[in-house]
C-alpha positions in Angstrom: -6.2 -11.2 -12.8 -8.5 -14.6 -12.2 -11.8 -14.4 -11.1 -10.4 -16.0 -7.4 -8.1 -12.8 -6.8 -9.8 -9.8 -5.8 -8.6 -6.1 -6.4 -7.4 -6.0 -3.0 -5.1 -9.3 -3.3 -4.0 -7.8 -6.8 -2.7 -4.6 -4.4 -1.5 -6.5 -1.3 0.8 -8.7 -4.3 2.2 -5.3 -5.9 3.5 -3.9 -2.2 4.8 -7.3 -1.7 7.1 -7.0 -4.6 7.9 -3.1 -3.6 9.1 -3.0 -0.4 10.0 0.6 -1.2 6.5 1.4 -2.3 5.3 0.2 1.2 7.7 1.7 3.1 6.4 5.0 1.8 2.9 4.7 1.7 3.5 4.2 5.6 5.7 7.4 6.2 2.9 9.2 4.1 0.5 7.9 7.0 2.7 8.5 9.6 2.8 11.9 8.6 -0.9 12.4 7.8 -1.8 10.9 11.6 0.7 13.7 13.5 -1.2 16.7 11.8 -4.4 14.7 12.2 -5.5 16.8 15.8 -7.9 13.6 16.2 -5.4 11.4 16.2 -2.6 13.0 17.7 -3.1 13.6 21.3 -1.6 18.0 22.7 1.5 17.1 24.7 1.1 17.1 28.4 2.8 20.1 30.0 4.4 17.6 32.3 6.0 15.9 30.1 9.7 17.2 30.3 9.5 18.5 33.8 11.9 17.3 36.6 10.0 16.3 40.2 10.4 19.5 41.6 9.5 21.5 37.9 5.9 18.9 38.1 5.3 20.0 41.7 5.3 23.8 41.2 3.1 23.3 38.2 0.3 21.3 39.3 0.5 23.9 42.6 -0.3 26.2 40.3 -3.9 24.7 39.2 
């Protein structure tokens, strides 16, 4: 490694000769962000109701 490439190029050059590396490193964080409560917003009640299913429930309230 020259002085002119930092550590961070030396890493972004590695994943760019691994594809398969990278494409795990993002299913890793794709997985860490759904249990992440922070980051992962509760699903809406509403979500899979039908019209008449979405009326009743916000009656409801």
């Amino acid at each position: 490694m020259d002085k002119k490439t930092t550590k961070n190029e030396e890493i972004l050059k590695q994943q760019q000769q691994s594809p398969e590396a990278t494409k795990a490193a993002e299913q890793a964080a794709e997985a860490d962000i759904e249990k992440d409560l922070d980051l992962t917003p509760p699903p809406d009640p509403g979500d899979d109701l039908d019209e008449g299913e979405l009326a009743r429930l916000e009656g409801e309230d």
